[in-house]
N, C-alpha and C positions, 0 to 999 in steps of 0.2 A: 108109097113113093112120094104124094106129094106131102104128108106131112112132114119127113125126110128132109126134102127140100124146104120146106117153110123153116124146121129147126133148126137146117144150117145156116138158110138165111140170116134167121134170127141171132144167130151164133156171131156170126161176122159181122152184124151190124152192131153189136155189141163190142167187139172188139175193136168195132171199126172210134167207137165213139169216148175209149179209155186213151187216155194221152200217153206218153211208150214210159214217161218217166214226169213224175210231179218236179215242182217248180219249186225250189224255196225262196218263202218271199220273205223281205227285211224290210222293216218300218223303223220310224223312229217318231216319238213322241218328244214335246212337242214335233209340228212338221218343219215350225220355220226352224230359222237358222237362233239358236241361243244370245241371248245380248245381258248383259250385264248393267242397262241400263244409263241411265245419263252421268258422264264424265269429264268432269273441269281439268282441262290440259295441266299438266306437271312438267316443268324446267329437266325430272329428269326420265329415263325412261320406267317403266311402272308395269310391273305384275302384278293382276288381281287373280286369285285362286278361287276357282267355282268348285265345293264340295261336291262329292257322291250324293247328297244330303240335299243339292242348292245354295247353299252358305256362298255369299264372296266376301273373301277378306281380301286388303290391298298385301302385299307378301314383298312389295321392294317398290321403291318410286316416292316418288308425293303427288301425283293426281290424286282426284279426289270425286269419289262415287258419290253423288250426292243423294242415294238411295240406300236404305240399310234394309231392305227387304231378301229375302231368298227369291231365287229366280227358279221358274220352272226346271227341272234337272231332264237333261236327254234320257232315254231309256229308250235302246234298241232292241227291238224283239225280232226272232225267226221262225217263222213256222212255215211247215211243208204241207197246208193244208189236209185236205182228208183225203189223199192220195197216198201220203209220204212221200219220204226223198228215196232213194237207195240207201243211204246209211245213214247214220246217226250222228256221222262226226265233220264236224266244219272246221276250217281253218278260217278266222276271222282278220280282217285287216282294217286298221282304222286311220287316215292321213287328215290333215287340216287342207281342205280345198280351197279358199278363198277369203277374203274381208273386205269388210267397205273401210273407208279410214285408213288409221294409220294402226290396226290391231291387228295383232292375229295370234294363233293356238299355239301356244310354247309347248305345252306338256297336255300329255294324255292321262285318265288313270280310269281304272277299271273299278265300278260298285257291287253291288249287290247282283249276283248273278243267284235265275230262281229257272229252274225247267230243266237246268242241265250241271254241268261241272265241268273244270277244266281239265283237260285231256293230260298235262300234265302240271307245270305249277302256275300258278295266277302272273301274268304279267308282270312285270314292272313296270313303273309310272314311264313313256317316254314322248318323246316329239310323236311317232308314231307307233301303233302296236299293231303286232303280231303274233296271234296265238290260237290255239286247236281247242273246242269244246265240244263237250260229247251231249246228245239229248236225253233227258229220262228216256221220254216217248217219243216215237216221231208223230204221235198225233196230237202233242198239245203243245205249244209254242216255249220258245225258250229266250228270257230278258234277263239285258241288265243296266243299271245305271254309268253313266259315264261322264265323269269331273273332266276340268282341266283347268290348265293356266293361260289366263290371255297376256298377250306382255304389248303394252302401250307404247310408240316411240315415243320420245322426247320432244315436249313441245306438241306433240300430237294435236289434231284439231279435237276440240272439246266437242260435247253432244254425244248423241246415242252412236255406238259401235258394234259394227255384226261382225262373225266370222261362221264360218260353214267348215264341216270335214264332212268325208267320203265314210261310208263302212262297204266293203265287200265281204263275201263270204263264197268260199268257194268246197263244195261237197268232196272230201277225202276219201 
C-alpha cells in the first residue's frame, strides 16, 4: 500500500512539473536593431537595399553611405525547445516597428530558409510578410535570413540610422 502510494505520488509530481504545452521561442541574430551604417544626407529621398547576403547597395536617391562594407544580415530562428510545440507549422508575420531618424523599412525579403520549408510558396518581397512554414523536426530549430530596403527621406539628417521590425509567429 505504501509503495502504491509513494508511486503515485511520484507519478504526479512528475506531471506536476511537465509544462501542459512547450513554448516556441524566436530570436533573432544580430539582437540589436540592423543599421546600415553612417549616411551623408541626399537632396533627394534614397533607398538603400540590404541583401539576404548583407550587401547594401543605394537602389534610388543620392545620399551617400560612406561605408562599403556588408552589415551583419538578421537571421531569425524558432525553436520549440526540448518539449516541442503541438505541431510543426507556424504562420510567420514580419512588420517594420520603429526608426530613429528619418529611415525606415520599405520592403521586406525573405533568405535562406534551413530547418524547415514553406508551407506553401516562398513570400514575396513586401512592406510586410506573411507566411506559413512547416519544421523538419520540432526538436531542432528552424532559420532564416532576412534582407530589406530602407528608404531615407529627403534631406534626411545625416549620421548612423536604426530601424527595428517585429517578427511574430503564431502555432497553426
Amino acid at each position: 500500500m505504501i509503495r502504491s502510494v509513494l508511486a503515485l505520488a511520484l507519478a504526479l509530481a512528475c506531471l506536476a512539473a511537465t509544462p501542459a504545452a512547450a513554448q516556441l521561442s524566436i530570436s533573432r541574430s544580430p539582437m540589436t536593431s540592423p543599421e546600415i551604417g553612417i549616411v551623408m544626407k541626399g537632396s533627394t529621398a534614397t533607398t538603400f537595399s540590404v541583401s539576404t547576403a548583407g550587401a547594401v547597395t543605394r537602389v534610388s536617391g543620392d545620399a551617400i553611405r560612406v561605408s562599403s562594407s556588408s552589415i551583419p544580415v538578421p537571421t531569425i530562428t524558432l525553436h520549440c525547445g526540448t518539449n516541442n510545440c503541438k505541431g510543426d507549422e507556424f504562420r510567420i508575420t514580419i512588420t517594420a516597428s520603429g526608426a530613429s531618424g528619418d529611415s525606415r523599412i520599405s520592403l521586406f525579403r525573405i533568405g535562406t530558409l534551413s530547418g524547415g520549408r514553406f508551407k506553401s510558396a516562398r513570400p514575396a518581397d513586401g512592406a510586410s510578410l506573411t507566411f506559413d512554414l512547416r519544421m523538419d523536426t520540432r526538436k531542432n530549430p528552424m532559420s532564416f535570413t532576412l534582407g530589406m530596403d530602407v528608404l531615407m527621406a529627403a534631406a534626411a539628417q545625416g549620421g548612423i540610422q536604426t530601424f527595428t521590425f517585429t517578427v511574430t509567429a503564431t502555432e497553426l
